[in-house]
C-alpha positions in Angstrom: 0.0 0.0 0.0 1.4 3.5 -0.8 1.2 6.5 1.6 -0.7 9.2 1.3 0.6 13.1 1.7 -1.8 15.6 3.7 -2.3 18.2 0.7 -5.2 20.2 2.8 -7.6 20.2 5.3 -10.2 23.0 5.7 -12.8 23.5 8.2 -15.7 25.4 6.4 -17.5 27.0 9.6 -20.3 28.3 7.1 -20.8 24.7 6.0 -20.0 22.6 8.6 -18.2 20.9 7.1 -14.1 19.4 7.2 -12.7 19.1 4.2 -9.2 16.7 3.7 -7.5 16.9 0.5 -4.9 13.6 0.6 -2.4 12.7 -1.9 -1.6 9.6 -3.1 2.2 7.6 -4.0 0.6 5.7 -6.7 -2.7 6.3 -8.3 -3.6 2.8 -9.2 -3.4 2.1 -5.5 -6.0 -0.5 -4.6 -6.6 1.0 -0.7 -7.2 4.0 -1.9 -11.2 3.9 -1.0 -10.1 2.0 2.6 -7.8 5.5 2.9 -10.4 8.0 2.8 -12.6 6.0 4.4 -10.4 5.7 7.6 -9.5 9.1 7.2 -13.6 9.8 7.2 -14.1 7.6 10.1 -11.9 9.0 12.0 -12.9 12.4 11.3 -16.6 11.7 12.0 -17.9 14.0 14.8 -15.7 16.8 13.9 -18.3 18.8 12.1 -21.8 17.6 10.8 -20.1 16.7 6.9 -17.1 15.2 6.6 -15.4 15.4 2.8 -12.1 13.5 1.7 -10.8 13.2 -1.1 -8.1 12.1 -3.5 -5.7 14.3 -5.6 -3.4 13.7 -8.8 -3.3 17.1 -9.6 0.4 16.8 -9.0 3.1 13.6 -9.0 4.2 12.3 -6.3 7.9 11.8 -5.4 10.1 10.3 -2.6 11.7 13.8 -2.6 8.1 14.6 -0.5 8.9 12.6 3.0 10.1 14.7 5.6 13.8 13.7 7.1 11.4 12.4 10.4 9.2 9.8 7.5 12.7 8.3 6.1 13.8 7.8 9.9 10.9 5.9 10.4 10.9 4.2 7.2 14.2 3.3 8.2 13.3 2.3 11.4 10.2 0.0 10.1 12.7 -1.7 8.0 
């Protein structure tokens, strides 16, 4: 399974609504509905509607994790 990058997250006061904006590694990734759905899940209760979604507006690269996601990449290994 790929990881996902945060892209946004808004909370629309007017609407009531959260809004997550996630990025994929790999868009053929086959956990990509079991992703937002977690992320929905545990989101629920935050605000009345509860919107995430998927982006491929822009690639994805390794050059993306953060020094502390390789150190625990590294560590996971």
């Amino acid at each position: 399974m790929g990881l996902t990058e945060q892209r946004h997250i808004r909370v629309a006061v007017e609407d009531d609504a959260v809004r997550v904006e996630l990025l994929p590694t790999f868009v053929g990734c086959p956990a990509l509905d079991v992703i937002r759905d977690s992320v929905a899940a545990r989101l629920a209760g935050m605000a009345p509607r509860v919107e995430v979604e998927m982006t491929f507006a822009e690639p994805w690269t390794s050059e993306r994790i953060t020094a502390e996601g390789r150190r625990k990449l590294r560590e996971s290994s």
